[in-house]
C-alpha atoms as a printed R data frame, in Angstrom:
    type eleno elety resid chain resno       x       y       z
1   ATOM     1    CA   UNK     A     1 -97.485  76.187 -37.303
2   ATOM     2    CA   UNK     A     2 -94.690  77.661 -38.948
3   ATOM     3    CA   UNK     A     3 -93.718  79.472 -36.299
4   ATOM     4    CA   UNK     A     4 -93.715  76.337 -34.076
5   ATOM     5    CA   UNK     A     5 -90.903  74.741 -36.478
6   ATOM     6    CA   UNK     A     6 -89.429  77.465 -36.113
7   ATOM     7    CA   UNK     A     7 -89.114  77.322 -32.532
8   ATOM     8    CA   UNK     A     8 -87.805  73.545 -32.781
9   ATOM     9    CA   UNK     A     9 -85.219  73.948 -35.772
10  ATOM    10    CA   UNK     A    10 -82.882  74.577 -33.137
11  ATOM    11    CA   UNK     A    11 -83.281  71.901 -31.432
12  ATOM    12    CA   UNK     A    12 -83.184  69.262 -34.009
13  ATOM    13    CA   UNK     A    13 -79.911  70.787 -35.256
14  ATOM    14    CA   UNK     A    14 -78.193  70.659 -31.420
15  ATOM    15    CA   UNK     A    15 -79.322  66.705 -31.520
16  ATOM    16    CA   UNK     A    16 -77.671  66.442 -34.734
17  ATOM    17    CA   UNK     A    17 -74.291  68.151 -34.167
18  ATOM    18    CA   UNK     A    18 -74.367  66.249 -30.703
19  ATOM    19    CA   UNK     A    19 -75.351  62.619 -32.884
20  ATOM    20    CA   UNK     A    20 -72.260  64.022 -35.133
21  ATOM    21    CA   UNK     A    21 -70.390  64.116 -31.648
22  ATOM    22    CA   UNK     A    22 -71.033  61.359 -30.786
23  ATOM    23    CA   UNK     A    23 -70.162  59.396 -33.868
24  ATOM    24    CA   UNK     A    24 -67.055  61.220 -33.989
25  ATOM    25    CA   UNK     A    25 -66.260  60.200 -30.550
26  ATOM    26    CA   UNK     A    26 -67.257  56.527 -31.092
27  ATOM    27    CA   UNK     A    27 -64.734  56.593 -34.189
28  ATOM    28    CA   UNK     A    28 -62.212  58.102 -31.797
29  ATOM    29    CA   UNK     A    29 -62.890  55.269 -29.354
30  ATOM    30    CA   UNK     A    30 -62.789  52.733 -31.660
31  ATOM    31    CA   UNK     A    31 -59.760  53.700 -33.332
32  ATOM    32    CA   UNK     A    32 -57.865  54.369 -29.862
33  ATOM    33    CA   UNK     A    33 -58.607  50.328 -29.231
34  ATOM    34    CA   UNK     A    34 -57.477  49.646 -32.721
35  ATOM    35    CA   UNK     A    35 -54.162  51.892 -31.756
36  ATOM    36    CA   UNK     A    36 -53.942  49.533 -28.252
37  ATOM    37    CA   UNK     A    37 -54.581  46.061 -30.074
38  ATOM    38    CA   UNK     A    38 -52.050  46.405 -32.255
39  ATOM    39    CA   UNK     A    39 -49.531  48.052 -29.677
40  ATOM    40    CA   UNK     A    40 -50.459  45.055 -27.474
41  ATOM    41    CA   UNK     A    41 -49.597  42.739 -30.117
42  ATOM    42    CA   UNK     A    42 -46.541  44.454 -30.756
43  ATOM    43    CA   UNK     A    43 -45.505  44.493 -27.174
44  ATOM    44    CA   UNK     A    44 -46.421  40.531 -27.289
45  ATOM    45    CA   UNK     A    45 -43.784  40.052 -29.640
46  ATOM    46    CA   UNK     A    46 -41.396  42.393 -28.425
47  ATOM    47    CA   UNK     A    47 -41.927  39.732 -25.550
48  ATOM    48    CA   UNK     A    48 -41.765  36.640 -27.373
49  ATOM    49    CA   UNK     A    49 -38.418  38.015 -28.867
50  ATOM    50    CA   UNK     A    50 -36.577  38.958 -25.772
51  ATOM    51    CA   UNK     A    51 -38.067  35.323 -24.429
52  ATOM    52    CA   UNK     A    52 -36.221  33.639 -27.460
53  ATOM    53    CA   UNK     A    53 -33.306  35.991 -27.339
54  ATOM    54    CA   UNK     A    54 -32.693  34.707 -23.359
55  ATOM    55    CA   UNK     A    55 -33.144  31.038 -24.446
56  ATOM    56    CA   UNK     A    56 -30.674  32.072 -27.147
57  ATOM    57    CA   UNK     A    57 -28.433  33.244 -25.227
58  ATOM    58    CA   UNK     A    58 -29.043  30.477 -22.365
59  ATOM    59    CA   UNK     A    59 -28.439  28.060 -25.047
60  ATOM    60    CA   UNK     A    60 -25.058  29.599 -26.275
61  ATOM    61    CA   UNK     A    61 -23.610  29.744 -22.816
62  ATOM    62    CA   UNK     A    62 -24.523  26.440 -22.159
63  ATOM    63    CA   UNK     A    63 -23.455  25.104 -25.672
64  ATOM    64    CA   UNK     A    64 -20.008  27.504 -24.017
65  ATOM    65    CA   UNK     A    65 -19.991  25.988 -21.374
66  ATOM    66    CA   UNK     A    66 -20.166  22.203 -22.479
67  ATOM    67    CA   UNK     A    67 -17.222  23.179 -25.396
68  ATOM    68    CA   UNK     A    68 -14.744  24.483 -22.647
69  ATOM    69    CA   UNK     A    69 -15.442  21.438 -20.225
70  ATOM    70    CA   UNK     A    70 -14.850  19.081 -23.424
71  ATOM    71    CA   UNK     A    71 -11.656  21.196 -23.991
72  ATOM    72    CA   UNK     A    72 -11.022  20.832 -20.531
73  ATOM    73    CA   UNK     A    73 -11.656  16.806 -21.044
74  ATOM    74    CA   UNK     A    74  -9.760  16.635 -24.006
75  ATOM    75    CA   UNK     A    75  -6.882  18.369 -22.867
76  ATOM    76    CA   UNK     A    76  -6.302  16.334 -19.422
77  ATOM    77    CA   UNK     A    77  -6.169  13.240 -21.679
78  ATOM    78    CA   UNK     A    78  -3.806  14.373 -24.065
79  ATOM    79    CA   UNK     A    79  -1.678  15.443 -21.051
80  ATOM    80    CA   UNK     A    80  -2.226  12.075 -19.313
81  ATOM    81    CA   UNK     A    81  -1.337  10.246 -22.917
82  ATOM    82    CA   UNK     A    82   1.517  12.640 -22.912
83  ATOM    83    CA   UNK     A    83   2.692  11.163 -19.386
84  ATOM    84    CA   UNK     A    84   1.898   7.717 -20.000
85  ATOM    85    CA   UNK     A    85   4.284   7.804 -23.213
86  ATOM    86    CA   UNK     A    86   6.882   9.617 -21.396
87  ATOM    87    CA   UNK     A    87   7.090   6.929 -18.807
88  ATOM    88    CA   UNK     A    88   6.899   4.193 -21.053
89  ATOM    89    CA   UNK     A    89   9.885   5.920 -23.088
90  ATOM    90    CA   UNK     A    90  11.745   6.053 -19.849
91  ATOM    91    CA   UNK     A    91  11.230   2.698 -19.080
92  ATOM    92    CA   UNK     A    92  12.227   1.215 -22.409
93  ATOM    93    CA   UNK     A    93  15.353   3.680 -22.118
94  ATOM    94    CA   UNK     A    94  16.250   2.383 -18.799
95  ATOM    95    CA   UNK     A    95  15.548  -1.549 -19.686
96  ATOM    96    CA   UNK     A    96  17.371  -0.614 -23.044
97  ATOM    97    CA   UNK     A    97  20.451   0.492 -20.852
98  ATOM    98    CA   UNK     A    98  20.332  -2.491 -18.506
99  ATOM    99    CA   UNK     A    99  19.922  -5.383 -20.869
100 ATOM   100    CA   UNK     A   100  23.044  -3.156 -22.682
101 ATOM   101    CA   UNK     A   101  24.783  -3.430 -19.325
102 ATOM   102    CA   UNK     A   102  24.503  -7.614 -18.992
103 ATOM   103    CA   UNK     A   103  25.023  -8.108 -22.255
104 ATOM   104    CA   UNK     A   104  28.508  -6.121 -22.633
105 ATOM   105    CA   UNK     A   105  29.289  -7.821 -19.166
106 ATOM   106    CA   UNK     A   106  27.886 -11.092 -20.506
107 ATOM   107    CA   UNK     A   107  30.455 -10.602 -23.468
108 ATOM   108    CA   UNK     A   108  33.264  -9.392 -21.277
109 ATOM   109    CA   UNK     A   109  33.194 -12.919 -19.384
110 ATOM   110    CA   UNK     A   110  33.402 -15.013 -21.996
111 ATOM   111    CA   UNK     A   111  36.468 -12.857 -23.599
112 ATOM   112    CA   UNK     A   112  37.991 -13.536 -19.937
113 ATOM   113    CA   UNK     A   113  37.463 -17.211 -20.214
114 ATOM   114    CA   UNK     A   114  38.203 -17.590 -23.647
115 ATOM   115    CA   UNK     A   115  41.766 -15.470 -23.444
116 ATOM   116    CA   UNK     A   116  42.871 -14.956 -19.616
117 ATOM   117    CA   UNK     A   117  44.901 -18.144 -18.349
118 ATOM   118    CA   UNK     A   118  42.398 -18.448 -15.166
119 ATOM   119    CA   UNK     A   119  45.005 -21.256 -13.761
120 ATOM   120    CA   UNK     A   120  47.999 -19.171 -13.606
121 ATOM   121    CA   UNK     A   121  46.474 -16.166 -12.304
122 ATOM   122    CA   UNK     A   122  46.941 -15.029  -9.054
123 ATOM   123    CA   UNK     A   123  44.645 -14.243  -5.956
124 ATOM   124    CA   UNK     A   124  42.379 -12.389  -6.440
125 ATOM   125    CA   UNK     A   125  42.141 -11.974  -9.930
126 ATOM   126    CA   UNK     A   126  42.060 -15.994  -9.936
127 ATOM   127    CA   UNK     A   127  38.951 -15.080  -8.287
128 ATOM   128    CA   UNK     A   128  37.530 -11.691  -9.741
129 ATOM   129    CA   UNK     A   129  38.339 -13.449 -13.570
130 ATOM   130    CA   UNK     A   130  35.357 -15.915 -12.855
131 ATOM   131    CA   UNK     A   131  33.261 -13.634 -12.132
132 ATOM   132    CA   UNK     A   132  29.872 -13.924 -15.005
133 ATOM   133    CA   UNK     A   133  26.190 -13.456 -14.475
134 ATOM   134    CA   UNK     A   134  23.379 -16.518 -14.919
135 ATOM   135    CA   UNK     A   135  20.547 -15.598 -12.362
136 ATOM   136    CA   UNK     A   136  22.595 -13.282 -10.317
137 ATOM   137    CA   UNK     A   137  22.336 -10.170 -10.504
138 ATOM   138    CA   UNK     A   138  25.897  -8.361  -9.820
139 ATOM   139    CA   UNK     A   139  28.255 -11.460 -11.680
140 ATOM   140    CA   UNK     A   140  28.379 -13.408  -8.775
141 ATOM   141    CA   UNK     A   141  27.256 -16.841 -10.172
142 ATOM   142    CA   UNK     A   142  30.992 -17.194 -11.233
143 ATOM   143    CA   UNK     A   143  32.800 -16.130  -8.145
144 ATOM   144    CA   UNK     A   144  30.480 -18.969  -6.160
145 ATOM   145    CA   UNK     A   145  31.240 -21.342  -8.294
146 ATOM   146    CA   UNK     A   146  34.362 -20.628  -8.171
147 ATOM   147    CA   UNK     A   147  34.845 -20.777  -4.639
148 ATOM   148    CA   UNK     A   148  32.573 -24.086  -4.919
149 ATOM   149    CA   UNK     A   149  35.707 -25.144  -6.875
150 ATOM   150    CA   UNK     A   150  37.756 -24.824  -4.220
151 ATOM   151    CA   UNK     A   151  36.460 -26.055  -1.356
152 ATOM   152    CA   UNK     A   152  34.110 -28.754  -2.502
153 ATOM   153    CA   UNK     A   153  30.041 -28.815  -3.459
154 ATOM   154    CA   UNK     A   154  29.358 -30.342  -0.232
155 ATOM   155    CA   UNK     A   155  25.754 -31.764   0.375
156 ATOM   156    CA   UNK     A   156  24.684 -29.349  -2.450
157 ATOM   157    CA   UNK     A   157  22.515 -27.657  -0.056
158 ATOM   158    CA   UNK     A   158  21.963 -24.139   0.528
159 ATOM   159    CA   UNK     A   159  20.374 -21.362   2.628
160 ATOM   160    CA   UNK     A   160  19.892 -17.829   1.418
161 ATOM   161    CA   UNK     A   161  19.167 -15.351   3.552
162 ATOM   162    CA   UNK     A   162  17.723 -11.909   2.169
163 ATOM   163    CA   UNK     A   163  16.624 -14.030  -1.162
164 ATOM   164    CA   UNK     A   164  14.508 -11.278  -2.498
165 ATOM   165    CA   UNK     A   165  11.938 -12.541  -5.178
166 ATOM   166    CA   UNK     A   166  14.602 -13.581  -7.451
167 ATOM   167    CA   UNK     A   167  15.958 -16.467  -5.005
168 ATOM   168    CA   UNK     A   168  19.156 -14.200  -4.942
169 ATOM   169    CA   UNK     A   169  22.902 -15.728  -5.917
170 ATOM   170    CA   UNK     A   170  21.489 -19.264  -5.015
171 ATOM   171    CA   UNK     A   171  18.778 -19.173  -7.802
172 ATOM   172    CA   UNK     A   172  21.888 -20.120 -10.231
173 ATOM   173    CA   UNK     A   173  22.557 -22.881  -7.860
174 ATOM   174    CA   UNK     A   174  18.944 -24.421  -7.770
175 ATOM   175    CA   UNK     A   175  18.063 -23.883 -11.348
176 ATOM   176    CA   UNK     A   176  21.359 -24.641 -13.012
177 ATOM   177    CA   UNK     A   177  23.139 -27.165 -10.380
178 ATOM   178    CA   UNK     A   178  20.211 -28.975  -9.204
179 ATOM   179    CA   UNK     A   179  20.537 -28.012  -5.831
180 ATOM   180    CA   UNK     A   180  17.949 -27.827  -3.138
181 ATOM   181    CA   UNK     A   181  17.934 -25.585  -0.188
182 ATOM   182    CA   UNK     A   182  15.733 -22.476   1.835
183 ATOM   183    CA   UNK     A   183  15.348 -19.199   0.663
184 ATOM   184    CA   UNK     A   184  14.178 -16.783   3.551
185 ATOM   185    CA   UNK     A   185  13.083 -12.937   2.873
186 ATOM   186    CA   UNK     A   186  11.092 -10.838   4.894
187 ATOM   187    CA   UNK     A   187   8.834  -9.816   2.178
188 ATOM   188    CA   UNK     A   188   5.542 -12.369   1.825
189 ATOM   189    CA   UNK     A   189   5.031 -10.497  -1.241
190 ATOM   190    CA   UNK     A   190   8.470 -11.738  -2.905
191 ATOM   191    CA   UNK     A   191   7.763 -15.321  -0.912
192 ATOM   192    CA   UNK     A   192   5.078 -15.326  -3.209
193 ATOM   193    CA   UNK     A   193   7.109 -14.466  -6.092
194 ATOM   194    CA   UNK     A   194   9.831 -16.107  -5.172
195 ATOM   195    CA   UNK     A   195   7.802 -19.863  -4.638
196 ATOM   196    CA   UNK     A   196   6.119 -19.138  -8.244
197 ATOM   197    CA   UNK     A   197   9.597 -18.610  -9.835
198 ATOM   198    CA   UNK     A   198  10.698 -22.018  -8.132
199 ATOM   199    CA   UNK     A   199   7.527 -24.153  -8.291
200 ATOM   200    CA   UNK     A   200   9.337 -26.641 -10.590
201 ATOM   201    CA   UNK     A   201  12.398 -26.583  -8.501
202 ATOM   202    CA   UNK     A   202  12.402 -29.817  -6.144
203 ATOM   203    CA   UNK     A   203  13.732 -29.104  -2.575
204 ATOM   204    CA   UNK     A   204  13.504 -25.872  -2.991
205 ATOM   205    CA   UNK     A   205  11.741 -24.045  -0.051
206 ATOM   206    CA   UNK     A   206  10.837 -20.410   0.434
207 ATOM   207    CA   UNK     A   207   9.619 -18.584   3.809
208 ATOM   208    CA   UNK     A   208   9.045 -15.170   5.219
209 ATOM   209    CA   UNK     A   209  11.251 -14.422   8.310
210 ATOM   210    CA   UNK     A   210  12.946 -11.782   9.677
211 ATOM   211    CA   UNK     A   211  17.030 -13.280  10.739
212 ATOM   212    CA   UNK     A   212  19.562 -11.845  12.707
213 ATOM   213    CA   UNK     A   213  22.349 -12.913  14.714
214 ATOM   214    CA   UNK     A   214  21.120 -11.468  18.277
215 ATOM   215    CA   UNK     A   215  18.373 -14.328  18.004
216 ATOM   216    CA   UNK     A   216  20.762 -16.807  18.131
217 ATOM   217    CA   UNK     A   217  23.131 -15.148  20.534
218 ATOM   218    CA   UNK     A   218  20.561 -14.459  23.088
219 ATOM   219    CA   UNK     A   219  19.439 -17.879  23.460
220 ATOM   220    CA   UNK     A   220  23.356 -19.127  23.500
221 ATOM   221    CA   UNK     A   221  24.398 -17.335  25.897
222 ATOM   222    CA   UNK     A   222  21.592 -17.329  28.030
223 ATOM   223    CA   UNK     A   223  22.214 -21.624  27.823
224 ATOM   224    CA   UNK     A   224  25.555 -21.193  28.582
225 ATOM   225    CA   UNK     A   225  24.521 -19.021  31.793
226 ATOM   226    CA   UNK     A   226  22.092 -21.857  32.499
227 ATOM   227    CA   UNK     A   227  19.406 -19.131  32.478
228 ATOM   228    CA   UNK     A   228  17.456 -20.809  29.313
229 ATOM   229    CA   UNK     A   229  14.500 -22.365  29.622
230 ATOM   230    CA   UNK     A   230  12.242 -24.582  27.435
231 ATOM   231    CA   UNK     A   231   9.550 -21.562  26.839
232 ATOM   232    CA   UNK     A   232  12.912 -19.749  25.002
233 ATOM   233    CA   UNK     A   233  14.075 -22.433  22.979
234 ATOM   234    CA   UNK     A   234  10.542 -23.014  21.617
235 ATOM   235    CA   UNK     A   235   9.535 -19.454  21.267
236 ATOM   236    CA   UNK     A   236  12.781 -19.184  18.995
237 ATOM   237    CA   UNK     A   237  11.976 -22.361  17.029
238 ATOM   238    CA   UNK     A   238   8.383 -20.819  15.879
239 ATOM   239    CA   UNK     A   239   9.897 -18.063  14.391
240 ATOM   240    CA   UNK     A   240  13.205 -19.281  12.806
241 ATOM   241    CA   UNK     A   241  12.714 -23.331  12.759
242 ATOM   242    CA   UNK     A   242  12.077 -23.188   9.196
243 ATOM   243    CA   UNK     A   243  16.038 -22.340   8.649
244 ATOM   244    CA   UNK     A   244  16.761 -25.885  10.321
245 ATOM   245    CA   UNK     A   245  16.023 -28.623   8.512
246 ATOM   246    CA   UNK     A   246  17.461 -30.991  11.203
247 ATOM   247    CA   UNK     A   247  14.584 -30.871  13.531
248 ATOM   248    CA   UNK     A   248  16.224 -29.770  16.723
249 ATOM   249    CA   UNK     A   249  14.931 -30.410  19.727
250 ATOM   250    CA   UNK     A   250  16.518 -28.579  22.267
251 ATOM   251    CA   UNK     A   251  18.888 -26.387  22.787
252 ATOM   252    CA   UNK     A   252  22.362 -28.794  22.561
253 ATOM   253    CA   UNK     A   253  20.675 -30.073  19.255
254 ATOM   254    CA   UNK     A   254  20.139 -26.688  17.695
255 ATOM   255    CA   UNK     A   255  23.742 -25.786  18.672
256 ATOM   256    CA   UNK     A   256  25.450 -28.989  17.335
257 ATOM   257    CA   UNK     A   257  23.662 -28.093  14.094
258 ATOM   258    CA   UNK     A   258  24.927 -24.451  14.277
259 ATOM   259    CA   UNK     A   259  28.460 -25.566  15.276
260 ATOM   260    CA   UNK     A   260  28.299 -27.709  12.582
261 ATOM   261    CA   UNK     A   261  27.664 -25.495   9.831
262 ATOM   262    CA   UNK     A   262  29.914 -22.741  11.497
263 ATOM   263    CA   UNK     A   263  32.688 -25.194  11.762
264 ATOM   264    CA   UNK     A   264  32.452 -25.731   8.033
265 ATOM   265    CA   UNK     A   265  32.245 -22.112   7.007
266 ATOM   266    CA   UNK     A   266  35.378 -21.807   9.149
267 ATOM   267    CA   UNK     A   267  37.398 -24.438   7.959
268 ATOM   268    CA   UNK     A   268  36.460 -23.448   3.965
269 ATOM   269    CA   UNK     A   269  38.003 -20.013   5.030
270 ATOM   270    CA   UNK     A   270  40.991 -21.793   6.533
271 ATOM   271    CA   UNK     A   271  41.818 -23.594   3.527
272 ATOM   272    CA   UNK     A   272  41.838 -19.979   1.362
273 ATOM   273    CA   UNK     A   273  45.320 -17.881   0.345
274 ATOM   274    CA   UNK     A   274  45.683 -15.140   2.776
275 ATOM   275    CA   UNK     A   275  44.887 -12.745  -0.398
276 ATOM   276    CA   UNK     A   276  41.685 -14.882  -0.834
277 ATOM   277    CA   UNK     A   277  40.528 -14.534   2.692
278 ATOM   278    CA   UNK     A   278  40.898 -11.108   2.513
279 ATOM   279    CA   UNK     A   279  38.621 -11.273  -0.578
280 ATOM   280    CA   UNK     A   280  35.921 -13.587   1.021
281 ATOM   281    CA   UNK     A   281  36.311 -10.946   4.226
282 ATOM   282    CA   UNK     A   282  35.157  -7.679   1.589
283 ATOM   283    CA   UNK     A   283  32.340  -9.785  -0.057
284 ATOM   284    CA   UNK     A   284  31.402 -10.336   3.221
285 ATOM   285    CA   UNK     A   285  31.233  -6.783   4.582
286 ATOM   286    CA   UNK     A   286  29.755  -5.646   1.337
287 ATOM   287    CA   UNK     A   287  27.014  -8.459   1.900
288 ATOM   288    CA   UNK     A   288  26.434  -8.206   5.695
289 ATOM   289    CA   UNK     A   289  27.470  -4.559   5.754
290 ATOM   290    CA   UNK     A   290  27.040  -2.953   8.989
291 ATOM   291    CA   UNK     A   291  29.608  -3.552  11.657
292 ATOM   292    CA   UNK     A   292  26.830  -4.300  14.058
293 ATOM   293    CA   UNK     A   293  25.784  -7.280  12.029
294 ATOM   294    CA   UNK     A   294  29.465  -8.258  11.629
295 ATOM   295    CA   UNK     A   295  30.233  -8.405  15.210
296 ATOM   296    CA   UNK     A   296  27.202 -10.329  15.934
297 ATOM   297    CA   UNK     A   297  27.785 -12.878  13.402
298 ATOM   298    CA   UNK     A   298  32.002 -12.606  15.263
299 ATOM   299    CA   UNK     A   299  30.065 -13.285  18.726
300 ATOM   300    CA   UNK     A   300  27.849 -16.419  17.630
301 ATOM   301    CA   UNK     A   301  31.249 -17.802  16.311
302 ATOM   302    CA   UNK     A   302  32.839 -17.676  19.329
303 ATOM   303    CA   UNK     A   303  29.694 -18.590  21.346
304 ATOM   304    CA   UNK     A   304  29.631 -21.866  19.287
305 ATOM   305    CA   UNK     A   305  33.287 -22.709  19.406
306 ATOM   306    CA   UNK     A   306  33.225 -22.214  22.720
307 ATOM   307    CA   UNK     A   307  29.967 -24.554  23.334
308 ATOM   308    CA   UNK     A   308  31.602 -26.917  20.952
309 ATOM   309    CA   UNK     A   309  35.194 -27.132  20.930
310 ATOM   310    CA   UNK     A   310  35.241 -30.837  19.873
311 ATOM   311    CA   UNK     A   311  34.300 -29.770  16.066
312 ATOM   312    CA   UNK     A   312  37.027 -29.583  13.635
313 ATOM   313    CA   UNK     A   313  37.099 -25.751  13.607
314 ATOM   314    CA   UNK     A   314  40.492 -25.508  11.528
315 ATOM   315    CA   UNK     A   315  40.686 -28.139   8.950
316 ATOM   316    CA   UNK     A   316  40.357 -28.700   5.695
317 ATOM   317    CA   UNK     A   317  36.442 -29.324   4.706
318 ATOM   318    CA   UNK     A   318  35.837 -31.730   1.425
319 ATOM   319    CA   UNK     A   319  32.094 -30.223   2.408
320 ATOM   320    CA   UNK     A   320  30.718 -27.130   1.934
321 ATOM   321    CA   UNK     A   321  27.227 -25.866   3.733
């Protein structure tokens, strides 16, 4: 019996050094998956930080981004606030400078009336002393009326050709002297002005139209050729028959009312000082200016005194037109 145990001793302590093994080994094991939770962990929140630290930094170059755009913003409207003022400036500087301008011219004519003799000057300072601004826009409200004056007010009708949206240097006329006439400009957009500014005028009629002398001389001379027909006379009639009141209705008609108003242009000039012709004549290039213009508006003159050499062509008017 004894010696049986004795034979088995051995064995019981192998399965208790490998039960000791095994323990150990469990403890191993379990501490190992200890060791990997926690570094798994610890690698989650190494995660979680560099997942906040992109948003972070997502966040800050948006936030960036947003501040340099508003810069951007902010800076464009400063610079547009910055223009806006300097134009304004400019334009107060330059009205500043013009209302100066009329005003110290405004003064200046009534100095000349109130200390030049006017009625013993002499041509053309007679004339050029006048000279004072109401609606015109250069002072020549006082050289009209002066030449008015002299020659007579007439029907106390006008046309102005080239009126602008002002009514040009007849506006003094309608809105001062009560006279009634056409304005014509090419513009419809200072038409429009232009029949706003003179809605409370009576008689007073604005139209767009383009004007030149060639229409008129085309259709006179091709009547005086006998090479006019009807379809010409009314094809000129819708585009300038708003600058004749009279109504013509033909050809001889339109001409006798040309003639008629030529004839008195002619005979105003006729009755001037050779020194005050010679001032009308450098108004009148400065108005018309071209020589183009000039000799057209030479050739319908002598187109209608030679279509109408019955009209007083060298008298002296006591109307004006």
């Amino acid at each position: 019996m004894l010696r049986r145990l004795g034979r088995l001793l051995p064995g019981v302590r192998a399965a208790e050094a490998l039960r000791e093994d095994v323990r150990r080994l469990t403890a191993a094991v379990e501490r190992l998956e200890a060791l990997q939770r926690k570094q798994g962990e610890q690698v989650k929140k190494l995660r979680e930080m560099v997942a906040d630290s992109a948003d972070s930094a997502k966040a800050a170059i948006t936030a960036s981004e947003q501040s340099r755009e508003a810069s951007r913003l902010e800076a464009d409207r400063l610079r547009g606030q910055e223009r806006d003022l300097l134009t304004r400036f400019d334009d107060a500087r330059h009205t500043d400078a013009k209302w100066r301008k009329i005003f110290s011219h405004q003064l200046a004519a009534l100095l000349r009336h109130a200390v030049l003799p006017l009625d013993r000057l002499e041509p053309p300072h007679s004339l050029n002393a006048r000279r004072f601004r109401l609606r015109s826009q250069n002072e020549e409200d006082g050289v009209l009326l002066a030449l008015l004056e002299h020659a007579g007010w007439g029907g106390r009708r006008f046309v102005e050709i080239g009126s602008g949206k002002s009514g040009g240097n007849s506006a003094g006329l309608a809105h001062e002297c009560g006279w009634s006439g056409l304005l014509v400009e090419l513009s419809e957009r200072s038409v429009d002005l232009a029949r706003a500014k003179f809605a409370g005028q009576r008689g007073v009629t604005a139209v767009a139209a383009r004007v030149t002398p060639g229409n008129v001389n085309e259709l006179l001379e091709k009547h005086a050729a006998g090479e006019d027909t009807e379809e010409d006379f009314e094809k000129f009639m819708a585009e300038h028959g708003q600058h004749f009141p009279e109504n013509p209705r033909n050809v001889d008609e339109l001409m006798d009312s040309l003639a008629k108003r030529s004839a008195a242009a002619q005979r105003f000039r006729n009755s001037l000082s050779e020194s005050q012709r010679a001032e009308l004549d450098a108004l009148a290039q400065q108005a018309f200016g071209s020589p183009s213009l000039m000799n057209a508006l030479n050739r319908l003159d002598a187109n209608l005194q030679a279509a109408r050499p019955g009209e007083d062509w060298s008298g002296s008017p006591n109307t004006t037109s």
